[in-house]
N, C-alpha and C positions, 0 to 999 in steps of 0.2 A: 399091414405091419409097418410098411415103410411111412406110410400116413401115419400113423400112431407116434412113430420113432421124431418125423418133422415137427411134430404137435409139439412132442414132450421137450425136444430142445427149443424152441421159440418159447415154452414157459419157462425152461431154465434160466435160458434170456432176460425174459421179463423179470424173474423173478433175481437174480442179480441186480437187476434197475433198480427193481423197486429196494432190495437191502441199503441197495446205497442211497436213497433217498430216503429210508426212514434211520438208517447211521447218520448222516446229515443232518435232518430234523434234529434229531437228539443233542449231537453236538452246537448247534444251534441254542438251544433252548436251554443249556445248561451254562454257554456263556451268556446269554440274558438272566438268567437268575443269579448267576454270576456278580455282572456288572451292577444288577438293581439290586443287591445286597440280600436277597430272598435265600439264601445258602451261605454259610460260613465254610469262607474259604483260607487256608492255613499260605502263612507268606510263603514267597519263594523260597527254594535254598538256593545256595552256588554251589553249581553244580563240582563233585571234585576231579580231581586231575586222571582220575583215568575214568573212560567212558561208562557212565551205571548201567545195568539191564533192570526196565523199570517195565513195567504190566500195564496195558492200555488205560488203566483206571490212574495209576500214577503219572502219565504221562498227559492226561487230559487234567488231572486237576492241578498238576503244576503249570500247565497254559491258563488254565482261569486263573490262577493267583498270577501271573503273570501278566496276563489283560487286565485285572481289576487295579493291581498296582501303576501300571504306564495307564489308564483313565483316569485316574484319582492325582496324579502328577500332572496330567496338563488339564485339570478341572472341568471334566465333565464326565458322569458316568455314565455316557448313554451309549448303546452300538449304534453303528448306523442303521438307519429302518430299512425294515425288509418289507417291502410287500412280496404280493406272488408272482411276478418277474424279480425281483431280485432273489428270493429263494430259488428259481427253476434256477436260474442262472450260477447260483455256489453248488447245484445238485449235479448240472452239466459238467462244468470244473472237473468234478469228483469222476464221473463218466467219462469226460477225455482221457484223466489220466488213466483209468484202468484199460481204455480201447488202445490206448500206446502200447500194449503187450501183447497185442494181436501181430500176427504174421504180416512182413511186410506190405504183401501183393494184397492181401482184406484192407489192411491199413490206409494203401492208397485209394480201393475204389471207395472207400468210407469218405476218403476227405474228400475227392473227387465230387462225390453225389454233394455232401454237404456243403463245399465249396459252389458249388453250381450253382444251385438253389440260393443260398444265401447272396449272390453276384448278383443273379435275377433280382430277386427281393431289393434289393438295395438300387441298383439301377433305374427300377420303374417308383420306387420310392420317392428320389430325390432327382425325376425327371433329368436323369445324364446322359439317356441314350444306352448304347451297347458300350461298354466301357472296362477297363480290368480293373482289379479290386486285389487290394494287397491288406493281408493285417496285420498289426502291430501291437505292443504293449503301450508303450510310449508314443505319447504324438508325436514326438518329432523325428523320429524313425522314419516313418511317411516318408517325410522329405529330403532324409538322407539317404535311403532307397531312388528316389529319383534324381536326385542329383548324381549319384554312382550311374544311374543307366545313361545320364546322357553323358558323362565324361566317355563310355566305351562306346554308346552313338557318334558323338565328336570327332572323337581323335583313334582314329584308323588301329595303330596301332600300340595304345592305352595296356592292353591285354598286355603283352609284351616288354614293355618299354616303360608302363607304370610311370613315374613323375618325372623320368626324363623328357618323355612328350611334352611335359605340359611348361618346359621352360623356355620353350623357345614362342612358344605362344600360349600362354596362363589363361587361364578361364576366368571369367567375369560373375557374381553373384547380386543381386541388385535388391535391395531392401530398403525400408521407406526409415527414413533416419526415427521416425518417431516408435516405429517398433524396436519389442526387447530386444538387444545386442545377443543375449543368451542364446536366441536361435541362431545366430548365421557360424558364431562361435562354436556351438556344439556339432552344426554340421564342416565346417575346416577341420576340429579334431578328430572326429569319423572318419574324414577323408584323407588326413593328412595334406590340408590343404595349408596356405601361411594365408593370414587375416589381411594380406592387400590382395587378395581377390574378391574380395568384401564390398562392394560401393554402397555406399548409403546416400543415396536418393532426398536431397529434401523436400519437406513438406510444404503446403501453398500457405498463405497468409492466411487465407481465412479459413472458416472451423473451427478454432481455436489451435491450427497450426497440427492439422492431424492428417488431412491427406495427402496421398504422394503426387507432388507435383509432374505431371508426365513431361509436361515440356521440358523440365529440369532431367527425366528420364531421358527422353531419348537425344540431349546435349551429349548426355555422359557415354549412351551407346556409341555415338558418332566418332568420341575422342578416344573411346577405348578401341575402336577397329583400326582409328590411324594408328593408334600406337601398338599395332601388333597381335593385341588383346584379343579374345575369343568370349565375346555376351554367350553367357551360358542358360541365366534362369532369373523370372523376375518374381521375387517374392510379396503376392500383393496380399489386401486383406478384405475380407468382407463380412467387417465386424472386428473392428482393433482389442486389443486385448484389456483396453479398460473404458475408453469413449463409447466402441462400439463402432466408429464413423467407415462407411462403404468406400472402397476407391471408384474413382471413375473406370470403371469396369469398360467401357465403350471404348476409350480413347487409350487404354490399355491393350487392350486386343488388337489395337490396328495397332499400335507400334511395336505388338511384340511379331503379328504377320509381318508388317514390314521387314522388318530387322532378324526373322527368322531364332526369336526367340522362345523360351519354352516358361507358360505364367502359370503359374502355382498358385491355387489361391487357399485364406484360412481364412477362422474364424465364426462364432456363432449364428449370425445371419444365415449362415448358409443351409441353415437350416430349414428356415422359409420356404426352401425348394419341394419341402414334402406336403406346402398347402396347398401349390398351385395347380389350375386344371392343367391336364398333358394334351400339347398340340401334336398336328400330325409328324408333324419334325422339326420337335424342339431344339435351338444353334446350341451349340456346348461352348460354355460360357469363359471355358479353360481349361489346360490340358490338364490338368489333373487338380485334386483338392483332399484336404484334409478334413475327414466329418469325425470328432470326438462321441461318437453315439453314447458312449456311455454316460457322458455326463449331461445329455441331452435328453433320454430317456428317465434318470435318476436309478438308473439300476447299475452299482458297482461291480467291478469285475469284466464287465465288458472288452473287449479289445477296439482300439481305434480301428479305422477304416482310411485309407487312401485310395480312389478315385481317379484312374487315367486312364489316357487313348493310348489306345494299345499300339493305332496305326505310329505316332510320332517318337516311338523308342524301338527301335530295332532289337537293344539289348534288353529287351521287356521281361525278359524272363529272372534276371538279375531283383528284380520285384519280390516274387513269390516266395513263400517259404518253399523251403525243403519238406519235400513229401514222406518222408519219417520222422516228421517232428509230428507231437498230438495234433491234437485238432483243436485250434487256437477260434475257428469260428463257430466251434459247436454251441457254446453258450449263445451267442448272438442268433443264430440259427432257431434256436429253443424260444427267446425270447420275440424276436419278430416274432412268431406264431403265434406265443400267449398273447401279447398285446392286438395284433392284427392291424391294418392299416387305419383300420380309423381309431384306436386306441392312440397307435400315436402319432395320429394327424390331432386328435384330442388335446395331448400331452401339448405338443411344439403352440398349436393356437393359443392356449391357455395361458402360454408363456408369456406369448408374442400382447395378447390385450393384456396381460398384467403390466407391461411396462408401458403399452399406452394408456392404461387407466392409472397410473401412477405419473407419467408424465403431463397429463389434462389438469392433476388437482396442486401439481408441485409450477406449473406455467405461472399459476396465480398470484406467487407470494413474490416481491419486489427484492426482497433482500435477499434470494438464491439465484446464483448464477446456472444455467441448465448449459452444462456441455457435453452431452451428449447428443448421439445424431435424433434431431427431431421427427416422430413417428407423424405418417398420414401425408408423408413426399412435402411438395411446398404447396405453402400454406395447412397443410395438415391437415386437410381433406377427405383422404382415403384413409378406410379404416380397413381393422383385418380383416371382419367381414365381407368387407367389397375385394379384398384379394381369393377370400375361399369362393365368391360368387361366381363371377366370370373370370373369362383368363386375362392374364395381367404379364406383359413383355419383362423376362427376366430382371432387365437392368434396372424396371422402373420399379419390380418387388422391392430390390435391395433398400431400395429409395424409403417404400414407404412403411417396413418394418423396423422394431429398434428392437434390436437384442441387449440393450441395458441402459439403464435412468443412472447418471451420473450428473450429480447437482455439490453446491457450496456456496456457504453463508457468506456474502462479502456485500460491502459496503452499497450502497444502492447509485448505480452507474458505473461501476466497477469495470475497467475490461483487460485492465494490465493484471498480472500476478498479484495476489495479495499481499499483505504485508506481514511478517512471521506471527502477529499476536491473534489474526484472524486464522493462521494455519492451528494455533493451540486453540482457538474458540470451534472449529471442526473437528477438532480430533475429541474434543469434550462432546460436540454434537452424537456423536457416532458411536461413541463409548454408551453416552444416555440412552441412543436407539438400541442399540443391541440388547441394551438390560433391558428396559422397560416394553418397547414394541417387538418381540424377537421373531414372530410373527412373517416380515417381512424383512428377510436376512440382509446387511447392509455388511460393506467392509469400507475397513478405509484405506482409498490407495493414495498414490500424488502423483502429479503427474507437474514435466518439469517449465511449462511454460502457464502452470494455473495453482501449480501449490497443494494442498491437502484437500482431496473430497472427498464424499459419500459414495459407494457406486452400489446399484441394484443389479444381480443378474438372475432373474428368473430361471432361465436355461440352466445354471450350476446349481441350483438348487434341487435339495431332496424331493422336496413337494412344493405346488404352486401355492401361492397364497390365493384364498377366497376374498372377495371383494369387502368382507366384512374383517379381512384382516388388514385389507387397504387401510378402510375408513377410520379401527383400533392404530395402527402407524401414522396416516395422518394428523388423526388428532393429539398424539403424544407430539409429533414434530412441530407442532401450532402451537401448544404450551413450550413448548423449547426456544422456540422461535423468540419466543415473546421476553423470556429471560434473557437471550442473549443479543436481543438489540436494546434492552433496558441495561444491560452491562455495558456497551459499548455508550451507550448516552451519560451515562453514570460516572463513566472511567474519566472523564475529562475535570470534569467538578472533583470528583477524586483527590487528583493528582493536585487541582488546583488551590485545595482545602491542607490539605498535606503540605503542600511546601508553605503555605501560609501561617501555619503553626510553628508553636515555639517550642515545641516540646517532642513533637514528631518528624523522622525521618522517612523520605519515600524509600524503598527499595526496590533495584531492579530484582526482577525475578522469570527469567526466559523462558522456563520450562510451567507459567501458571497460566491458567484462563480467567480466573475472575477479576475482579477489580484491580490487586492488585497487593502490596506486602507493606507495609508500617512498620518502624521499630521507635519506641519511647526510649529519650534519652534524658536523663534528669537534668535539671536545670543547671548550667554552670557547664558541664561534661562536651559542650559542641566545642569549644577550643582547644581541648586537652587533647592530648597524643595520648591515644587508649596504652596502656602496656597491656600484656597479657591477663594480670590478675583481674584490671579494670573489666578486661574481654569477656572474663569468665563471670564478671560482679553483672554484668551489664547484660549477658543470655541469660543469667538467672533471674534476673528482674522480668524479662521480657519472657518468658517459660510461666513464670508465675501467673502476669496477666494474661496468657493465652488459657490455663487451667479457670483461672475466674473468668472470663469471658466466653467460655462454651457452656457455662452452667448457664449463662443468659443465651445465647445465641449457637447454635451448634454449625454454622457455619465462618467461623471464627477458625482456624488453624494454626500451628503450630508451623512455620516456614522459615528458609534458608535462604540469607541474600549470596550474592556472589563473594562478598567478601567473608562468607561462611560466618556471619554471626547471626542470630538467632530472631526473626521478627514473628509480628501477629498477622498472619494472613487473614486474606477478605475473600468470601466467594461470589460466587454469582447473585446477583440481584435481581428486582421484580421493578417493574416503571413505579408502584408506590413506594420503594423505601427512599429514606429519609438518611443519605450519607452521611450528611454534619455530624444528625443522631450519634450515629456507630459511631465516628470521627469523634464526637463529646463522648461516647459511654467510653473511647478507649483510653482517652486522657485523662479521665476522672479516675478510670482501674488503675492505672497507672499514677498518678498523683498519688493514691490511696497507696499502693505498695510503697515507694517512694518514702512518703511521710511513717509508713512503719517502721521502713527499715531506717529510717531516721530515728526514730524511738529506739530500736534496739541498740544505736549506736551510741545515742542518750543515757540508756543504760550501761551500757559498758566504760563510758563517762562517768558515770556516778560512783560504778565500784571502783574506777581507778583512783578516784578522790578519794575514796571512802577511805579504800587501805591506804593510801599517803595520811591522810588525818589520823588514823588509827594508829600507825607507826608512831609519828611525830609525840601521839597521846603518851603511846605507852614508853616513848623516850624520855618525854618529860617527867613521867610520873617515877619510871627508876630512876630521876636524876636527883629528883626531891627526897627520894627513898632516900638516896645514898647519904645524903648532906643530915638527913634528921635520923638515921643510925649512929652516923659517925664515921669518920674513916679505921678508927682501928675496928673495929666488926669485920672490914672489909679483909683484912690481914691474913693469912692463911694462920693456922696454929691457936696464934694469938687472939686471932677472933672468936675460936671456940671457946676460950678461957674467961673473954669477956660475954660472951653469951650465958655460960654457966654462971657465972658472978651476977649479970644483971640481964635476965631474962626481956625477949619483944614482949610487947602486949601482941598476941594472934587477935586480936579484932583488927583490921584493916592493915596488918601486916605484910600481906601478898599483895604482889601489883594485881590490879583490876584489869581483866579482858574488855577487849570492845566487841562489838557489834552493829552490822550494820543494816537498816532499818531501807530496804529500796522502796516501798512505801512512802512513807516520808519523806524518806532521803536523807537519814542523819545517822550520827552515828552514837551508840549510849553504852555505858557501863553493863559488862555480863554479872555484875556483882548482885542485883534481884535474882538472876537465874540462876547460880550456882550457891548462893546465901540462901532463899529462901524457897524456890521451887523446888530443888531436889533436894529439901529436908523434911519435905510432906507439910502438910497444912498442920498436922498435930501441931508443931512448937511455933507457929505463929498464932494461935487462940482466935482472936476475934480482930487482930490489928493484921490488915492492910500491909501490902511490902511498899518498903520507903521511895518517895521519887527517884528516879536516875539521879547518880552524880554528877553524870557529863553527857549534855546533849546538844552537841558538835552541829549545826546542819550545814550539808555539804552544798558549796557554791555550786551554781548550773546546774541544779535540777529543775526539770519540767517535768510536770504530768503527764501522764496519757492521753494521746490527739485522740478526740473520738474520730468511729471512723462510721461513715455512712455510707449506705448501699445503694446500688441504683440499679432498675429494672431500665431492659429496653425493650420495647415491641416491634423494634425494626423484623421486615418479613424479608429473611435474607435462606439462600438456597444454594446447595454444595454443585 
């Protein structure tokens, strides 16, 4: 019976796991059909002012209109992929928090065993020896946990005394100037420290000014102990947060022995640690480290990892979570196992030769600067193969893996910072790779002593790319390539063409990559002080030829100089076209507008003539009236009397209307068209209506300018 009784609750067990893994599944699957629009899902509402009680069905499909709406706002509908470590690992999630409701004393030996296990596993993974293990949500937690333990290793009486200790002798923080400020800042506000315990360490000349210069390090140790100051922690990197470039790790470690300091190291290289063979007693390369597993493995949800000797913090325990909190390593716990170590020893290699087989094909092209750390140590030699084969000395891994391809377009021989219009011709680079190659995920970062580049990081990615997704990114970057050094050859002749015309204005335009921005100004208009009207006459002229000029060329745009009026933008080019071309097809749109709107001006010349002759007409014509009536007609009374007495002849008694003929351009008697058109043809028989009596032509008319069309074949590209 008692047998019976253990059976049946270890299937209750299980059978709780498995509920909550096939709840999960579910939920799962119904925000992907969700997101990929396979289910019509009704908008949010806002929620009202007091709390609703809504039914697990209500509460699930107001989260999918809620996730479909924030994907659709920042344009893309996709979830993140899940394989099957990223599934186990949102099903664990679900299982920590229900194991948080178990009785304290289960609670702990729960985390204990999984705790343990999971230390092991990580330890012999990332060859660190026997070591403590602290987790975290946030990376940088890690290192505000260790910086807490050593302030109460430090200073005796910290416990107690909290920051009156530390005023009499301040602690020291030490960070490589080139790294993000945001870390040493977020851990002073954790700590309540003030930012002059901060040193920022400059970097060496060469690298492109990225590693921490030690000599420059242990100056600054030297003059912080005269003055009182207490070196606390050196924060180095192995693997910078966009170059990728290793510190001298060697010459670090003796000055942080020296000077009984405590080196912290980060960064994605350090991940390498999981290819190499394990010696009998591997040196521990630092007192502690930060490993982001999660985004090393591509399975979200994960918690970070931080890495220390336990021997060099007495107040070690200030580390650990609190043992009634969940179990924050259970997910990680779950997923080591799915994957197993060669899964992801698999995973990290995969990484590590994507950036060296991207690094070997981008070495080639003259016009990319490559600043990141070069793979295969020097001369490039060692490949990551030869690091899984035999065992390979810590410092000299760091050396010859590259945890990310950071390259940019600049001029050929380049080695200063570029110049702002080559930072807009990368950030166009990068914009193109991402649409076109997406394959091989690129961003764009700057960095402040090289300007805007491209960076590759295999390790932050979802999934590695395949060598055939290399060769797909390659090839689009070799057509890109090729545009934007024919741009730059281009731009010169450009500029040159442009100011030499008489009709075209260059415009600055700061925020463009392509050639560059033209505004047409009609002849006569370059001396005038625009007023405002002229402002508006003069965008609308130049609106016009950008509408006709993408009917022939769709790289033609619609653009904004600084002075915020209105030009024809140019884009990117191809080494065949033909700039003059464009530069002629845009003068000739522009002539062609130009001489229209002269016409219509022409015209409204004519009708002003027209109605002045017509007035003047029909002044005359009452003035002749008057004089061949007589003046007594004119008489009030009297003139009725003589009307009666001696009747008008009504033939040609009324003044004649005019009309005016823009055609022609004259102006004639309305006396055919109200004599004889609107009497019907019946009472004219077989006779004709009589010539005009007056046909005025008005001075300054001109014709109509033919207007001719012109095709371009220029081969021009956005």
């Amino acid at each position: 019976m008692d047998t019976g009784t253990g059976d049946h609750g270890n299937n209750s067990q299980k059978s709780v796991v498995g509920e909550i893994e096939f709840q999960v599944s579910q939920v799962i699957g119904r925000l992907e059909e969700a997101v990929e629009g396979r289910t019509t899902v009704a908008p949010p509402q806002a929620l009202p002012g007091t709390l609703p009680t809504r039914t697990d069905e209500d509460i699930f499909t107001q989260l999918e209109a809620l996730l479909v709406e924030v994907t659709q706002e920042e344009g893309g509908g996709d979830l993140p992929e899940l394989n099957a470590a990223a599934s186990l690992a949102l099903v664990c999630h679900s299982v920590s928090v229900f194991a948080s409701g178990l009785e304290r004393s289960h609670l702990q030996q729960l985390t204990s065993r999984i705790t343990a296990d999971t230390n092991k596993w990580l330890s012999q993974l990332f060859r660190l020896g026997d070591c403590g293990v602290c987790y975290h949500e946030d990376q940088l937690e890690g290192i505000v946990r260790v910086t807490r333990s050593l302030l109460h290793a430090k200073y005796t009486h910290y416990m107690q005394e909290g920051y009156e200790v530390l005023k009499s002798k301040p602690p020291v923080i030490y960070s490589n100037i080139a790294s993000p400020l945001g870390i040493v800042q977020h851990i002073c506000r954790q700590l309540g420290l003030p930012l002059h315990c901060v040193r920022a360490v400059p970097s060496t000349t060469l690298f492109a000014g990225h590693k921490m210069d030690v000599a420059a390090l242990e100056r600054l140790v030297e003059e912080d102990k005269s003055a009182g100051r207490l070196p606390l922690i050196v924060l180095a990197d192995a693997g910078m947060p966009i170059a990728g470039h290793v510190d001298n790790l060697t010459r670090l470690q003796e000055v942080c022995r020296n000077h009984d300091l405590w080196l912290h190291l980060r960064g994605h290289s350090l991940a390498a640690l999981a290819l190499t063979v394990p010696s009998n007693s591997p040196p521990r390369i630092s007192d502690s480290a930060t490993l982001p597993v999660s985004t090393w493995l591509g399975v979200p949800g994960l918690p970070s990892v931080t890495l220390y000797n336990p021997a060099g913090i007495t107040g070690a325990s200030l580390l650990l979570d609190h043992p009634g909190r969940r179990l924050h390593a259970l997910p990680l716990w779950a997923v080591l196992q799915k994957m197993g170590q060669g899964g992801i020893q698999d995973r990290i290699r995969e990484a590590f030769e994507s950036s060296e087989q991207l690094w070997r094909r981008l070495i080639k092209y003259p016009c990319l600067r490559m600043l990141s750390q070069q793979p295969g140590g020097e001369g490039g030699v060692i490949t990551v193969a030869d690091v899984i084969a035999k065992p390979v000395n810590t410092n000299l891994l760091f050396e010859v893996v590259a945890s990310a391809v950071v390259f940019q377009f600049v001029p050929e021989g380049c080695q200063d910072r570029v110049a702002p219009y080559y930072d807009k011709l990368n950030s166009w680079l990068g914009q193109i790779l991402q649409r076109d190659a997406p394959q091989v995920p690129v961003e764009l970062c700057e960095l402040e002593h090289s300007g805007v580049v491209l960076r590759y990081c295999p390790l932050e990615a979802v999934s590695i790319p395949t060598p055939a997704d290399t060769d797909t990114f390659v090839n689009c970057l070799d057509q890109q390539l090729e545009i934007l050094s024919a741009t730059v050859s281009h731009k010169e002749t450009f500029q040159q063409l442009v100011t030499a015309s008489c009709r075209l204005c260059l415009v600055e335009m700061p925020g463009w990559a392509g050639l560059g921005g033209v505004r047409y100004i009609p002849q006569g208009w370059e001396s005038l002080l625009l007023t405002d009207q002229a402002k508006e006459e003069l965008n609308r002229l130049n609106i016009q030829m950008v509408d006709r000029l993408r009917a022939t060329d769709a790289a033609f745009s619609l653009g904004e100089g600084t002075d915020g009026l209105a030009c024809v933008r140019f884009g990117m080019v191809t080494a065949d076209t033909d700039v003059a071309e464009l530069l002629g097809l845009v003068e000739s749109v522009g002539k062609q507008e130009e001489d229209s709107w002269k016409f219509i001006d022409t015209m409204a010349e004519v009708v002003k003539k027209g109605i002045e002759t017509a007035t003047l007409g029909l002044q005359k014509e009452n003035e002749e009236k008057l004089w061949q009536d007589g003046i007594l007609r004119q008489v009030p009374v009297f003139g009725s009397l003589v009307n009666w007495w001696s009747p008008n002849n009504k033939e040609g008694a009324g003044i004649k209307g005019r009309s005016l003929d823009l055609t022609a351009g004259v102006v004639a008697s309305t006396e055919n068209i109200y004599k004889y058109h609107m009497q019907g043809v019946t009472t004219l028989g077989n006779k004709g209506p009589p010539e005009p009596l007056v046909q005025t032509p008005v001075a300054g008319h001109s014709r109509t300018p033919s207007v001719s069309s012109q095709q371009s074949n220029a081969n021009t590209t956005h």
